[in-house]
N, C-alpha and C positions, 0 to 999 in steps of 0.2 A: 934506266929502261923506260922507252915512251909510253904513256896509256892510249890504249885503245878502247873503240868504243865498243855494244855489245853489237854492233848492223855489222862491223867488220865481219866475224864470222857468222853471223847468224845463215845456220842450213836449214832448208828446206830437201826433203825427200819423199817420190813415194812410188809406192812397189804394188803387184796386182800379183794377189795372191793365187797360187798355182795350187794343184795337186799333189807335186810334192812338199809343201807348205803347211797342208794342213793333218789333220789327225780323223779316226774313222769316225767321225761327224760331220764330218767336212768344213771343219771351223779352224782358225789358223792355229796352230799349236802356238802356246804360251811361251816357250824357249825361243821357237824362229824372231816372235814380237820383240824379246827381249835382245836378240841379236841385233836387229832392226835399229832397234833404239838406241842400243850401245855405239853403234855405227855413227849413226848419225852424233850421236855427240863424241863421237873421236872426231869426227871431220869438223866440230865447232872447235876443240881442245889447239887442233894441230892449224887453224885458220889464226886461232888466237896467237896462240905462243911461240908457235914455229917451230916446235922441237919434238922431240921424241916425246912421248904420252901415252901413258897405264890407266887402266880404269883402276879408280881408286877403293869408289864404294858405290853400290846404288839404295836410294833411297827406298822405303815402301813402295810397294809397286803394285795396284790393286787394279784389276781388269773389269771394266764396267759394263761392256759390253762385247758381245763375240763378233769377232770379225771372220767373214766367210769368204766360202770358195769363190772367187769372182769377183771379190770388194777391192778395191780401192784403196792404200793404205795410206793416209797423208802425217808424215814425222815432222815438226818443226824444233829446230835445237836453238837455244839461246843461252849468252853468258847471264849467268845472276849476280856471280859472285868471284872474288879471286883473295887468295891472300899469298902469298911466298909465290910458292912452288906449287900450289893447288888452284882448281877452276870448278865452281859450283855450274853447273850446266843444266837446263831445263828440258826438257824434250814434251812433247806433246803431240799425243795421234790422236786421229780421228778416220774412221772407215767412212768409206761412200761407195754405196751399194751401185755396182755397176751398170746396170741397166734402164735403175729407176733415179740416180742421182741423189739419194734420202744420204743423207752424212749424221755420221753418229760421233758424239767425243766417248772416245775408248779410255785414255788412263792420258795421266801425265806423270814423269817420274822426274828428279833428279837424281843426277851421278855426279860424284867427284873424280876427276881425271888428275892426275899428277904430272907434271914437267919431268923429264929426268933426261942424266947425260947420257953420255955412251956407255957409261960403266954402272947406269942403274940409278946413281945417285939423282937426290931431287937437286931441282936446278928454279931459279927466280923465272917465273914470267910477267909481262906485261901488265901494267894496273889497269882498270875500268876505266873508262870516264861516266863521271855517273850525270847526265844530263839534263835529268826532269827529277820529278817527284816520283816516280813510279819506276825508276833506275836507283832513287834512292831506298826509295822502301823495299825492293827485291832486295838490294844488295845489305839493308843491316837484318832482312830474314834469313839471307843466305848465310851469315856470320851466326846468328842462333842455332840455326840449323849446323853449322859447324861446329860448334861446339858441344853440340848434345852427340854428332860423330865420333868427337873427340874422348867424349866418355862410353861411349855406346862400346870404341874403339878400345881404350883403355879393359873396358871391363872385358871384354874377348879376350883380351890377350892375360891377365890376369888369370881368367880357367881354364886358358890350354893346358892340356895335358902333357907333359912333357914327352910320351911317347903310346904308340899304339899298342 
């Protein structure tokens, strides 16, 4: 399978937040943001690998600043990382206040998105090309960051309950 590089899919997105958007503060609710952002890195996942694609996990995900009624929402998605059948994905907003053009950085998060067939199973995609230094260093943070997933992941499933 050929590498690709992270420009291939890299999205851009952005959305003006409405009135049904936001909560009685009139600031964008937290959930909608979160939808927002998941979006945009399925449309990096499915640019990348071409296939079917599940949110796998997301990362801590801390809101720095509120985004309002009238703002501006700019999402940018980027590959970090890849290993099998998994894609470490970046996202990053930032609000700009409509009127006045003042842009804020709001939160950035990563997600893991998973390949899979038609029948669910995971499935190989595409390797990186890691190009520079700064492709390289994302990409052996995104392998730390996977593997603390890995355990994070592990230890969930160790305390599930076996029933309600």
């Amino acid at each position: 399978m050929n590498e690709k590089s992270w420009k291939e899919s890299f999205t851009e997105l952005q959305r003006l937040v409405l009135p049904p958007d936001t909560n009685i503060f009139n600031d964008l609710y937290g959930g909608r943001l979160v939808e927002w952002i998941d979006n945009v890195a399925a449309i990096v996942a499915a640019k990348h690998s071409r296939r079917r694609n599940v949110t796998g996990s997301i990362d801590n995900l801390f809101f720095l600043s509120p985004i309002n009624l009238g703002d501006i929402v700019h999402m940018t998605g980027r590959l970090n990382y890849v290993h099998r059948s998994t894609m470490e994905i970046q996202v990053d907003v930032y609000s700009e206040e409509g009127l006045t053009g003042e842009k804020n950085f709001t939160t950035t998060c990563m997600l893991t998105y998973v390949a899979i067939t038609q029948d669910g199973r995971p499935t190989e995609v595409p390797g990186l090309v890691l190009e520079n230094d700064d492709d390289k260093e994302r990409f052996q943070q995104g392998e730390a960051r996977r593997l603390v997933r890995m355990k994070n992941l592990s230890d969930i499933k160790a305390r599930k309950p076996e029933s309600i």
